[in-house]
N, C-alpha and C positions, 0 to 999 in steps of 0.2 A: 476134279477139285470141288464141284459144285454138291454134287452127292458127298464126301468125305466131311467137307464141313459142316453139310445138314445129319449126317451122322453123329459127330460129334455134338452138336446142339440141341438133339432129341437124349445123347448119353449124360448130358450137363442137367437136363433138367430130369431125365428118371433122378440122379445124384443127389438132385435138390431135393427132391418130390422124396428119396428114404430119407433126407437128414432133418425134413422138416413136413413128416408125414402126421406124425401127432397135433403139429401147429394144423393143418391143412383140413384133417377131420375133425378136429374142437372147431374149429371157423364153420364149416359145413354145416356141423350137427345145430350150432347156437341158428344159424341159417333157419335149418328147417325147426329147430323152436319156435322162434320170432312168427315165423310165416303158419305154422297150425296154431299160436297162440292166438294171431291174430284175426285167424278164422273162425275161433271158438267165440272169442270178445266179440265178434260181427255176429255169427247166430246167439247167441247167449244176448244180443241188445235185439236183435230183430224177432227172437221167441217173448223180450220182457215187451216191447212195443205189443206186439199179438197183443199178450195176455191184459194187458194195461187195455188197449182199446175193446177188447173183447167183454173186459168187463166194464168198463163203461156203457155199452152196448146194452147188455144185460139189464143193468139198472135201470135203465130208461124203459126196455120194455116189460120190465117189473114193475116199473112205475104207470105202464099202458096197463098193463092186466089188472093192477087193485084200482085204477080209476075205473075200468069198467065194470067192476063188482060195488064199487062203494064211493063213488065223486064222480065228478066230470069229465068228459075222455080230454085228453092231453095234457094229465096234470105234469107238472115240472116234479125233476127227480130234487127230494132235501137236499139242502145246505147240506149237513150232517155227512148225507151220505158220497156227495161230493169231494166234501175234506178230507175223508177216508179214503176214497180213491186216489186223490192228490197225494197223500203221504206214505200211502201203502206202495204206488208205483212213483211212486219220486226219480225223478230222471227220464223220463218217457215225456214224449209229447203230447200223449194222452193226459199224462199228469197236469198238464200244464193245460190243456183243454178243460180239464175238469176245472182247475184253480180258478179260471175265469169264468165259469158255468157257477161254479160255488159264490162268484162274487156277484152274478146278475140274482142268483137267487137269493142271497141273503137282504139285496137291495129290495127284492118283491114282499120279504120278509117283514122290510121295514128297518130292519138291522145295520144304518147305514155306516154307521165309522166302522162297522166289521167287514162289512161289504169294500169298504176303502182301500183297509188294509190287503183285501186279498187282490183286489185290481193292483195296487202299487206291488203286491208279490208276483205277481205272475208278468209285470213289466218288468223286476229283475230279474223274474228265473227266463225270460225271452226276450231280453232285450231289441232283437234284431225278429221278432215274429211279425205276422201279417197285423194279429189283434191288437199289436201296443196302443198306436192309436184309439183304438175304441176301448182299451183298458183306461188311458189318461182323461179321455171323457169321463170316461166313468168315474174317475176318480175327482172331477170338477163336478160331477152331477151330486154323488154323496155330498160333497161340503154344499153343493147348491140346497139342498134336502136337510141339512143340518143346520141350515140360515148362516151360514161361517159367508154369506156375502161378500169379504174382501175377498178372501181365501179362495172363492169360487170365481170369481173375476179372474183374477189372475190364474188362476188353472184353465180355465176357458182361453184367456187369450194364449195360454202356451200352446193349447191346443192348436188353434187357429194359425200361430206363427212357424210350430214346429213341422205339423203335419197338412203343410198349407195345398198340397196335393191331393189329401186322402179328403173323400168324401165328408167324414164327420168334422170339416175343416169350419164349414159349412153350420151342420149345428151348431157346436160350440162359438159360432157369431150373431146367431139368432137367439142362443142363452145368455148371452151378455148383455144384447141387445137389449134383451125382457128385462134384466136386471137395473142395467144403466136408465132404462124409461121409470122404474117404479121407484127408484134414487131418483128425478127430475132431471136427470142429466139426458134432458130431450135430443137436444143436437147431437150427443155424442152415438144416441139409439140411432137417431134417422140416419146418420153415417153408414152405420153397420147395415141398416136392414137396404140402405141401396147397393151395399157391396153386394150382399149375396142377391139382393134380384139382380142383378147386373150382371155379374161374376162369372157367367157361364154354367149358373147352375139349373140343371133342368128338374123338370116336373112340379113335384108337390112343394118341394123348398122352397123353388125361385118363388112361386105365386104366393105362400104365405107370407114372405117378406116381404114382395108386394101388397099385399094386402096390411099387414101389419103398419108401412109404410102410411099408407093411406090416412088409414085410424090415427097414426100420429099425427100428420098433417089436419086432420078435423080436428084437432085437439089441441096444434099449436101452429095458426096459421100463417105466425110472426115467419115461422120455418120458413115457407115456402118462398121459392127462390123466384127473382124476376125475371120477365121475358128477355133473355140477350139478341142486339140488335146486331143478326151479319153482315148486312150490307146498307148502303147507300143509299139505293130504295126503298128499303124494310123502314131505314132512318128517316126519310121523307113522309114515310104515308103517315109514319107511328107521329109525328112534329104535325100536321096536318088536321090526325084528329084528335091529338089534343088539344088543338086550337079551335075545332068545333065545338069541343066537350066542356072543355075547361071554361069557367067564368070570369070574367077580367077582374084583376085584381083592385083589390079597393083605390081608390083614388086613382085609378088611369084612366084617359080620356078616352070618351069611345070611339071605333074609326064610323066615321058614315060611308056608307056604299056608294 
């Protein structure tokens, strides 16, 4: 019984398999389309990457061999040539390396609302990349650079608030900082520069904001905050030699010893 109706159940579907043999191989065939299509679009993006970063490559050390014939060794590769590469391989991550390469350089350039514009492009052609962060710097440092002062304030503190992880979280509170001091908005500087010496930031930043810190305090000594009393004794000794120190007040009698 067991074999007769596995017999029949292998005769059901040869049956099916001729009445529905042209369905079966158009399915297949679209099958293995899909699957070498998709193989082509993956080397066809992983040959445009090569070539994209290859020629990036290139540039820079065409830009090494005429500094060493005729400027300084390490000169930076043009703006110019940058934007070319950016547009030429568009879609590449290379691209997108270059667009923020092109945007440090035009800022060396001097060229800073163009320099702005290609930070803010290359934040939306990468939204989710490592450099966004250090693109929206950038993009507060041009307006800082263009005197656009509000403008840069609050690009600073997005910085600060969005990317409050990323190390340039950091700068961008110490260029705020500079700006809120040279507006007189003293207290609002001395805030910032104790966040970041505070903050957990090491090295060269923590100490310049310490130091910066300082400099404000010689300069506004109203700032500077009073000794708080934590205890009970700290509160006796400190009552004790003010009473040493301090002069009686007009018209109160004196004690005799």
């Amino acid at each position: 019984m067991a074999e007769s109706k596995e017999s029949t159940l292998q005769l059901d579907a040869l049956a099916w398999f001729e009445l529905n043999k042209r369905r079966v191989l158009a399915v297949l065939g679209l099958l293995i389309f899909v699957v070498l299509a998709v193989m082509v679009w993956r080397w066809n993006a992983a040959r445009a990457e090569a070539d994209a970063s290859h020629a990036l490559l290139r540039a820079y050390l065409s830009s090494q061999g005429s500094a060493g014939e005729s400027g300084p060794a390490g000169s930076a590769v043009g703006s110019d040539v940058l934007l070319k590469l950016a547009g030429t391989h568009s879609g590449t991550r290379a691209s997108t390396r270059a667009m923020l390469l092109a945007a440090g350089q035009l800022f060396a350039e001097g060229k800073y609302a163009d320099a702005r514009t290609r930070y803010e492009a290359y934040a939306q052609q990468d939204p989710n990349g490592t450099f966004v962060p250090a693109a929206m710097y950038g993009v507060a440092v041009c307006l800082d650079a263009m005197d656009k002062t509000a403008e840069a304030l609050e690009a600073y503190q997005k910085v600060a608030t969005q990317y409050a992880s990323d190390p340039v979280a950091a700068r961008a509170r110490m260029a705020r900082a500079r700006l809120l001091e040279a507006q007189g908005k003293a207290s609002d500087a001395l805030a910032l520069y104790e966040e970041v010496s505070k903050g957990g930031t090491m090295g060269a930043m923590s100490q310049q904001a310490a130091m910066r810190r300082e400099q404000l305090l010689q300069k506004h000594p109203e700032l500077v905050k009073p000794a708080v009393v934590t205890n009970a004794a700290e509160a006796a000794t400190l009552t004790n030699a003010i009473k040493v120190i301090a002069p009686p007040a007009p018209g109160a009698p004196s004690k005799k010893p």
